[in-house]
C-alpha positions in Angstrom: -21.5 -39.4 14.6 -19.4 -37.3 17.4 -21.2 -35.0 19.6 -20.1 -31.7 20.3 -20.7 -31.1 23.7 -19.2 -27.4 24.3 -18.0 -24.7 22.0 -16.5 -21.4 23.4 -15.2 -18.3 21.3 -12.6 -15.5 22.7 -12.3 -13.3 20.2 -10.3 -10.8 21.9 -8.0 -13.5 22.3 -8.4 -14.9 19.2 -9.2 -18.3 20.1 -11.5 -21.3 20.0 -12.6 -24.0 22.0 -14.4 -27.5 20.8 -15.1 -30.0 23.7 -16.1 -33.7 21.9 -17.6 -36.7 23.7 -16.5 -40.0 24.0 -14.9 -41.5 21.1 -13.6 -38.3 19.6 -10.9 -36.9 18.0 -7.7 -38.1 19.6 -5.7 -35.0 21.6 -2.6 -35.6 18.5 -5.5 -34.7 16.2 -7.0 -32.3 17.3 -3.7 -30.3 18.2 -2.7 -31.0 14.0 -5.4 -29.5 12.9 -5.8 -26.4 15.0 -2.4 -26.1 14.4 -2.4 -26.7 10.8 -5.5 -23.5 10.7 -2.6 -21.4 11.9 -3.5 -21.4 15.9 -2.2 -22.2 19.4 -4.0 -25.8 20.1 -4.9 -27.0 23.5 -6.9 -30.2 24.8 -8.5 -30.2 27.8 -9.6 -33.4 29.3 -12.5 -34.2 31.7 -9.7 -33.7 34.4 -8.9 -30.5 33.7 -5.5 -31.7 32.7 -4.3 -29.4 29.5 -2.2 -30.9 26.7 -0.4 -27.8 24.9 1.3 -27.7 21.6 2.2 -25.0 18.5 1.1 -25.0 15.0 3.5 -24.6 12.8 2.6 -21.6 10.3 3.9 -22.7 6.8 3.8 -20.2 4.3 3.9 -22.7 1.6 0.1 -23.9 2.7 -3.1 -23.0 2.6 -3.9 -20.0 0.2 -1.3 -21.5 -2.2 -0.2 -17.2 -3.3 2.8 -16.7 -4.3 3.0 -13.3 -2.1 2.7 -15.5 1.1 5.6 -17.6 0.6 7.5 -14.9 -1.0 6.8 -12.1 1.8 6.8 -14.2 4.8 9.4 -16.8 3.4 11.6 -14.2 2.8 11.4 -12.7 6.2 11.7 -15.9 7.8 15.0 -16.5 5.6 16.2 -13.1 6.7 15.2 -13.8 10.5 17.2 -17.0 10.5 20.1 -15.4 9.0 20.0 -12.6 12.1 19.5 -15.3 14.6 16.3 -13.5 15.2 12.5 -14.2 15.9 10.1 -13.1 13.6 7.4 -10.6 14.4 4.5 -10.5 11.3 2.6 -7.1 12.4 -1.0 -7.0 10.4 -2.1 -3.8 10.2 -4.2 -1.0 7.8 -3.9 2.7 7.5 -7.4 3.2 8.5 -7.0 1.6 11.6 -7.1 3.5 15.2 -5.5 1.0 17.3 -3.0 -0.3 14.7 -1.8 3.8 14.4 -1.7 3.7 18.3 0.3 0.7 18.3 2.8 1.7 15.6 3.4 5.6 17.2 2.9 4.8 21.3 3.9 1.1 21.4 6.2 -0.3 19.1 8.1 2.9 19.4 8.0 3.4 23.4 12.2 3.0 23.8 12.3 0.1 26.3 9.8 -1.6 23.6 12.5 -1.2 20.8 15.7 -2.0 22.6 13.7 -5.6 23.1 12.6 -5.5 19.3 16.9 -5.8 18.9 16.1 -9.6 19.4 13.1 -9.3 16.3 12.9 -9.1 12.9 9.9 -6.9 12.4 7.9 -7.1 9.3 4.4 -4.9 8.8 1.9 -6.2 6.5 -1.2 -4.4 5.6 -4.2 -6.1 5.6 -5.6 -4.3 2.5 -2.4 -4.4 0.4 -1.7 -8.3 1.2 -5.4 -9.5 2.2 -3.8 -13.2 1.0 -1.2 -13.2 3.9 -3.4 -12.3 6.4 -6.2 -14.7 5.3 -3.6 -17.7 4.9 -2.7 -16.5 8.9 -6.7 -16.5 9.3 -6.3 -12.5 10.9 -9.7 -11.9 12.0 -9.2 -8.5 13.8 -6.5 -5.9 13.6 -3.7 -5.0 15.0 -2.6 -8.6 15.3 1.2 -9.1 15.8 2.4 -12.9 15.0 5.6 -14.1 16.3 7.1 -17.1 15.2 10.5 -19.0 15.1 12.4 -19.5 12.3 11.3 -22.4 10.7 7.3 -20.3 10.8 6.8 -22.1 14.4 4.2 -19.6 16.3 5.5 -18.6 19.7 3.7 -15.2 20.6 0.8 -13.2 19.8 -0.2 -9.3 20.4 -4.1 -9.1 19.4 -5.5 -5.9 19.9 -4.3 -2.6 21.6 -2.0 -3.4 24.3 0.2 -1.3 26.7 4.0 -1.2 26.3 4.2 -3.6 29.3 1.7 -6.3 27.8 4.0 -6.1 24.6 7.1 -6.6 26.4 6.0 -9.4 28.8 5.1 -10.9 25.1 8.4 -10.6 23.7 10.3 -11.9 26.6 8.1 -14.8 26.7 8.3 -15.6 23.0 12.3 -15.5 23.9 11.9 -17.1 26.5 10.0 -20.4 24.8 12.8 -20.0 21.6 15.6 -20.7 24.2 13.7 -23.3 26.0 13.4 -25.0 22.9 16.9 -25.0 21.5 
C-alpha cells in the first residue's frame, strides 16, 4: 500500500497536488493520468527538481456525449483549418465575473487584436453541463486553450485583468511555436 504523504489544493488555480512515498507511482504515470483528468501535471521530487508535461484534452473520452466531440471537435477542426489556437470559454448568464469578463475583458481592444491568433468558442455551463464536466470545470469563468490536436496550453480561471489575459495568450503562443 502507497502512502500519501502530502496533498495540497489551489482552487483558484485550479490545481492539485499528491506527494507519494517511496515506491510510488512513477513520474510518466502520474503525468498520464493527471493529464488524462484533463489537467496541467507536474512531479516534484524530493529535490525540488519539477518534471512538467500537458495532458492532452480528447473530446472523444471521458463523458462519452456526443455534444463534446461534436462542439469541441468541431471547433478544434475549425481552429486547425485557421491555423489558430483554440480558446473554450465556460461561462453562465448568471454569472458576475463571467459578464465582467465577456464586456471589460475579452472586449478591452488590445485583448481582441491578440484574440486574431484564437478561435474563440463560449460554452455555457448550464446549456452544455457535459462539456464542462468531461473538462472537469469546477468554477466559472474558466477559459481553456489548447492546440489543435485538444493539447492544453493556457488557462484563464477566474476574473482576471486585461493584462493577466494577454500575458496568457502570448504565452499559450508562445509554447505553440516552441513546439512546432
Amino acid at each position: 500500500m502507497r502512502k500519501i504523504e502530502q496533498v495540497e489544493v489551489d482552487l483558484e488555480g485550479d490545481r492539485f497536488t499528491v506527494t507519494i512515498g517511496e515506491g510510488g507511482a512513477t513520474n510518466s504515470e502520474l503525468i498520464a493520468v493527471i493529464g488524462k483528468a484533463g489537467y496541467e501535471a507536474a512531479v516534484v521530487g524530493t529535490d525540488g527538481e519539477s518534471s512538467h508535461d500537458r495532458g492532452r484534452m480528447d473530446p472523444e473520452a471521458g463523458a462519452g456525449s456526443t455534444a463534446i466531440s461534436k462542439l469541441v471537435a468541431d471547433a478544434l477542426e475549425v481552429a486547425a483549418r485557421q491555423n489558430k489556437l483554440l480558446i473554450i470559454d465556460f461561462v453562465a448568464k448568471w454569472c458576475p465575473a463571467c459578464r465582467y469578463m465577456l464586456d471589460k475583458v475579452w472586449t478591452a481592444p488590445e485583448v481582441v487584436a491578440e484574440l486574431d491568433h484564437f478561435l474563440f468558442l463560449e460554452v455555457d455551463t448550464d446549456q452544455y453541463p457535459e462539456v464542462s464536466k468531461h473538462y472537469r470545470v469546477a468554477g466559472i469563468p474558466d477559459a481553456r486553450i489548447m492546440l489543435e490536436d485538444g493539447t492544453e496550453v493556457g488557462r484563464i480561471h477566474g476574473k482576471k485583468s486585461v493584462e493577466e489575459v494577454l500575458a496568457t495568450l502570448r504565452g499559450a503562443r508562445k509554447a505553440e511555436e516552441d513546439g512546432d
